[in-house]
N, C-alpha and C positions, 0 to 999 in steps of 0.2 A: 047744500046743493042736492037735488033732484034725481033720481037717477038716469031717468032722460037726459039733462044736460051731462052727467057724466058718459053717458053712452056715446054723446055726439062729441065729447071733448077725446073721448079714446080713438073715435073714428078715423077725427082728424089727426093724431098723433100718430095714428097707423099708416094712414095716407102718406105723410108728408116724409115720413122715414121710406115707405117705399120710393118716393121720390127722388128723396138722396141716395137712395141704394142705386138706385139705375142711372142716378147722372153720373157716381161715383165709378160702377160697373161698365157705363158708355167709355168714359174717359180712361179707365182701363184696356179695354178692349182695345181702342187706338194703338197702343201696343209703342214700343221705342221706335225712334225715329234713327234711320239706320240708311244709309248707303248701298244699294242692292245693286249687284253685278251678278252678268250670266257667265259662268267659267267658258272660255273660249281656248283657238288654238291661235298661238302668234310664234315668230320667229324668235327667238330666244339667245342671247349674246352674254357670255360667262366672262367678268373680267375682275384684272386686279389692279387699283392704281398706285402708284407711286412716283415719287418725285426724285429730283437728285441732279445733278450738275453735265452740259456737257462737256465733253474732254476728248482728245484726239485719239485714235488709236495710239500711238508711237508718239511720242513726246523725248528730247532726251534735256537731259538740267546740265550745262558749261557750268563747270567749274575750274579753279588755278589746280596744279597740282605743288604748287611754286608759290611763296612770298614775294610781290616785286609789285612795283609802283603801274598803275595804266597809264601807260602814252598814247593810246590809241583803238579809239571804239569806229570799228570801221562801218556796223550796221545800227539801226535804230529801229523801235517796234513797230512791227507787220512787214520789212523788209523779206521780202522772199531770195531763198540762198541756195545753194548749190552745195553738194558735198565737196569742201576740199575750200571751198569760199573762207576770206580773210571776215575773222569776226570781234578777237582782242588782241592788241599787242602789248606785250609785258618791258618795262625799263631791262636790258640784256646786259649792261654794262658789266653790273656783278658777276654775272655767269658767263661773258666773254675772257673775262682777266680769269676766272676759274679755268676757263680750257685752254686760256693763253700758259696756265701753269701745267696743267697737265701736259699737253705739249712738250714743252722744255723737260718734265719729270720722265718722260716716256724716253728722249732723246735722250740721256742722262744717262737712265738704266740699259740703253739699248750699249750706247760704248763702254759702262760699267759691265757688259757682257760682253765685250768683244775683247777686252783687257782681260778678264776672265778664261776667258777662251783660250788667249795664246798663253795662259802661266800656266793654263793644265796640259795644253800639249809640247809646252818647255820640260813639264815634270814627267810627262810621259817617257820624252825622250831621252831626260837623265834616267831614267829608271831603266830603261833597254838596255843603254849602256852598260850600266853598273852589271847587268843580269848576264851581259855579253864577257865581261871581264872577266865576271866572276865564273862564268864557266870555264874556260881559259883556261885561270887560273886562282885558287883562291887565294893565293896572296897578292895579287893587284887589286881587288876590293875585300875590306874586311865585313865580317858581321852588321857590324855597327852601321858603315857606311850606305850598305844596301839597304838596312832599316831605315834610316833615314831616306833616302830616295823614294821606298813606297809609300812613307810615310807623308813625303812632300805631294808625290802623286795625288795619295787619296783628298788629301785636302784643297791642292788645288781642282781635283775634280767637283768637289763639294761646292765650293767659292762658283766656277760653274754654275753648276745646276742653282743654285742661290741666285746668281743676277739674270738666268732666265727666267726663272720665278717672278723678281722685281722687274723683268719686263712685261709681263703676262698682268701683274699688278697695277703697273702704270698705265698699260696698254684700259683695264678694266677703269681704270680711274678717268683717263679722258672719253671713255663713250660715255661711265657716268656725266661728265659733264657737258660733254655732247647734247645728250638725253637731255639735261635741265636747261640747255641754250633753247634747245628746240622747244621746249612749255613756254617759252615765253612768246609763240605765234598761238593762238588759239585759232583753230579752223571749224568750220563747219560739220559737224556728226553725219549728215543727210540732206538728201533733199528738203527744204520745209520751209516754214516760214517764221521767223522771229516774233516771238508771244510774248517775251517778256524779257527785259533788258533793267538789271535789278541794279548796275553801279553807273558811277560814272565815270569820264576822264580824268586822272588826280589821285582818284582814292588807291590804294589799297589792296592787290585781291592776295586772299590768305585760304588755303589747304582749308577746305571740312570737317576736319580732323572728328571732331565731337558733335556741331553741327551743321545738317546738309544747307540749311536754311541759310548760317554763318558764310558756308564757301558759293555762294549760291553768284551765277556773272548772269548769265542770261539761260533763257529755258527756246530750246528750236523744235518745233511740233511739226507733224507731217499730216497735214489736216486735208486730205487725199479721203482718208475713210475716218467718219465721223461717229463719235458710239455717246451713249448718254447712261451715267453711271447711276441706277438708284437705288433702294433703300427699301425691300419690301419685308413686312412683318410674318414673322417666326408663322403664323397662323394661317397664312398666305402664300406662302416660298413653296410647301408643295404640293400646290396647285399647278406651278408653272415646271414645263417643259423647254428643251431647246430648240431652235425655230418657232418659239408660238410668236404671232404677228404681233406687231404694235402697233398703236397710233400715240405718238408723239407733238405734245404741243410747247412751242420753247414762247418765253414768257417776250423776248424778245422780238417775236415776231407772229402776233396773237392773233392773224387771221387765217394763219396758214397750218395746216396738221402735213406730218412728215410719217412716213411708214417707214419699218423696220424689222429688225426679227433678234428673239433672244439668242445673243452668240455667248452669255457664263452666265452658269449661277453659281455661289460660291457653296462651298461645302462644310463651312463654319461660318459662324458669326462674324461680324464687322464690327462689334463692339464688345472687348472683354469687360466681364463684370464680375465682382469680389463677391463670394459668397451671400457675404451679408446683403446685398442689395440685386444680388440677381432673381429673388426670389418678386419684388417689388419692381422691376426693369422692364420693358419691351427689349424684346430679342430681337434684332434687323439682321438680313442677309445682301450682302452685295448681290445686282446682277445686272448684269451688262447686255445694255441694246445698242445695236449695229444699223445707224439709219442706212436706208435704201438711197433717197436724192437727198444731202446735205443741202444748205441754202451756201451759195459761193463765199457769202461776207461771216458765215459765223465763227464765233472766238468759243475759245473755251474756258470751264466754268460761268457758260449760261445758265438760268435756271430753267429747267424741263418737266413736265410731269408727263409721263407716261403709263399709259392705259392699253396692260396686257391682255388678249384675249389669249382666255386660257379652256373655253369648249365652245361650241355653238350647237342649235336645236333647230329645225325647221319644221314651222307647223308644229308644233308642240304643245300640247296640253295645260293651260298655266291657270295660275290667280294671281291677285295682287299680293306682294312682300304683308300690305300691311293686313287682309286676311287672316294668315297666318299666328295662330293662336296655342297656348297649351293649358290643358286643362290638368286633375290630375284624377289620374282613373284606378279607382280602387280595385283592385281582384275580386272577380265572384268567385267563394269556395264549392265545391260537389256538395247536392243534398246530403251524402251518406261521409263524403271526408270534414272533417271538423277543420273552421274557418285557421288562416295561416296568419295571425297576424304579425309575424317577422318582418313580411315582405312589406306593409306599410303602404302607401300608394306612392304610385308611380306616374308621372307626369307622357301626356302625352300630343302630339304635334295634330292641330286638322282645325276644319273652318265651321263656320254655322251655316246649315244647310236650311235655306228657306221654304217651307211649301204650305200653301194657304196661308199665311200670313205670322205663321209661329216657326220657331227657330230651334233649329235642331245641330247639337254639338257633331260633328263628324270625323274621324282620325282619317288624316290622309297622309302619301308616302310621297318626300316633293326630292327633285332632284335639282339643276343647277339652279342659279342664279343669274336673273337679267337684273337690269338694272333698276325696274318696276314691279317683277312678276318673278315666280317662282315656278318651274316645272311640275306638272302633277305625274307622276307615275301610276299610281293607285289612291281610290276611293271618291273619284268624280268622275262624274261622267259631259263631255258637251253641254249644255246648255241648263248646267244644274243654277238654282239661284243661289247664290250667295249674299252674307256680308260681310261688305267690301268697305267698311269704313262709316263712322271715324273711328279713332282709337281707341279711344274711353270707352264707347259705347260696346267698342269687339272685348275689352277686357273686361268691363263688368257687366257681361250678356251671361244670363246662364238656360241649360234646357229647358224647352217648350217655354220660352217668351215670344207673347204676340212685340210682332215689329210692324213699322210701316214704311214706304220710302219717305226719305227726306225730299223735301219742296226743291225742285231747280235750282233755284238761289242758293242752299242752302248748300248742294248738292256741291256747285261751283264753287261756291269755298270753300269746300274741304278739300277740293281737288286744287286750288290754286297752292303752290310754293309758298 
């Protein structure tokens, strides 16, 4: 080979490689295709949801306090009641013939005391006697005799005070049975409305004794003020305040939202957990919302979910949630103090800030949470560019990357749900 044709075969090798370098270098330069947003100010709404049951304020659970048969269910559920209103009647039979004996036991000890009565004041008055005699004279009552008199005295006072006793006894015995005649009317606790009617005529009702569930007749709620009990996480609980507003949606009735205001939070957990698993557990806290206008027909233990606001912003400085990035930022040490490397890096919170077309890591200080956007407080200003999405592309962006926007389309789908 010639050296001429070597010359013109290196030319072209040299050519054809600059070629590729600048198609390579073009299509670099294009830079990631990226979501760009200008940081703006919007109204900003900080919430926390949760779910959980509604339930009456005042509710009370009718239970026997009595063993006896039901002869008589006088209401059925959603009957609205009056306080003092007939609700169960209990078989009375047994406990009539109970105070038909007490009764008779009362009357019994009342003239076993009045028989008592006159032996102590027959013994009184042989006792005066003898006492009278014997002053007199001591040989018309002897020693012995007048012992005997006080001695009958004291006992028939005794015998006395004894069958007052067993009146006082008897007397206690027929209110007890009194008292157990009367358990067999069950009445109404309150105003309210009947929720739940758990037996029926025939059966059975039996004392709670071990459980509520077991004595359990009917439950009467006062569904006047309506409250919806939920379930908000350990990591959430305090954020919220009392009075903060709600909006409440009951699954029951899912075109309609109901306001309210937090009226408890609790101050322990609502679910105890054993060492060994509390470490693996979510922590829940009861806390109780108080709606504003209940719907007339609702029951309770519907399902709710409720969505606390717990701050708001106006006009406020934001980005989007998914902006929001961490990188991690290694300490620079003083030329003259020697590098710390204890400290190790340290992660920190901010977005990519766009200008001419490259991308710059930025730490910024965000405050609440909307439900899109997050409050900026410091390290943006108005109409800085951002990007704003997609995911993948914010997490493996790093400094000075050319970016570009993404196409409409493209744009749109990242943005749709």
């Amino acid at each position: 080979m010639t050296r001429k044709r070597l010359l013109i075969g290196g030319s072209i090798t040299v050519v054809v490689l600059l070629a590729g370098f600048r198609v390579v270098r073009g299509r670099g330069d294009k830079g990631v295709e990226v979501r760009l947003e200008a940081v703006a100010r919007r109204n900003l709404v900080s919430t926390v949801t949760a779910s959980g049951k509604v339930q009456p304020q005042s509710k009370v659970d009718v239970s026997s306090d009595i063993t006896g048969r039901i002869i008589e269910l006088a209401v059925k559920e959603g009957d609205r009641v009056k306080r003092g209103d007939l609700l169960i009647r209990i078989d009375a039979s047994t406990f009539e013939a109970t105070v038909a004996r007490a009764e008779a036991g009362l009357a019994s000890a009342r003239a076993a005391a009045v028989q008592s009565e006159a032996n102590r004041g027959q013994a009184e008055r042989a006792l005066r006697r003898a006492r009278e005699l014997r002053t007199q004279s001591q040989n018309l009552v002897s020693d012995e005799q007048l012992e005997q008199a006080e001695t009958s005295f004291r006992v028939a006072e005794a015998v006395a005070t004894s069958s007052d006793r067993q009146v006082d006894q008897a007397q206690a015995q027929l209110q007890e049975a009194r008292d157990q005649l009367a358990k067999t009317v069950l009445r109404a606790p309150m105003d309210g409305q009947v929720t739940r009617v758990a037996v029926e005529e025939g059966e059975v009702a039996v004392p709670g004794t071990f459980s509520r569930e077991t004595g359990l007749l009917m439950t009467v709620s006062d569904l006047s003020v309506i409250q919806v009990n939920v379930q908000v996480d350990e990591t959430d609980v305090v954020r919220l305040a009392m009075s903060d507003s709600v909006e409440v949606t009951i699954d029951a009735f899912p075109d309609t939202t109901f306001s309210g205001r937090v009226t408890k939070i609790s101050q322990s957990s609502s679910r105890l957990t054993s060492a060994a698993t509390s470490a693996d557990r979510a922590v829940d806290y009861d806390v109780e919302v108080t709606l504003d206008n209940p719907p007339p027909d609702v029951r309770p233990d519907l399902s709710a979910t409720a969505k606390i606001v717990t701050a708001t912003r106006d006009s406020a400085l934001s980005i989007p949630i998914i902006a929001l990035t961490v990188r991690e930022n290694t300490p620079i040490s003083s030329e003259t103090a020697p590098a710390d490397t204890s400290k190790g890096t340290k992660e920190t919170e901010g977005v990519f800030v766009v200008q001419d077309g490259v991308a710059q890591f930025r730490p910024v200080k965000v405050g609440i949470a909307g439900e899109e956007h997050f409050e900026v407080l410091d390290g943006l200003a108005a109409g800085d560019t951002i990007v704003a999405g997609p995911y993948q592309a914010i997490r493996d962006l790093k400094d000075s990357t050319h970016v570009r926007p993404m196409k409409a389309a493209a744009t749109a789908a990242v943005r749709r749900p």
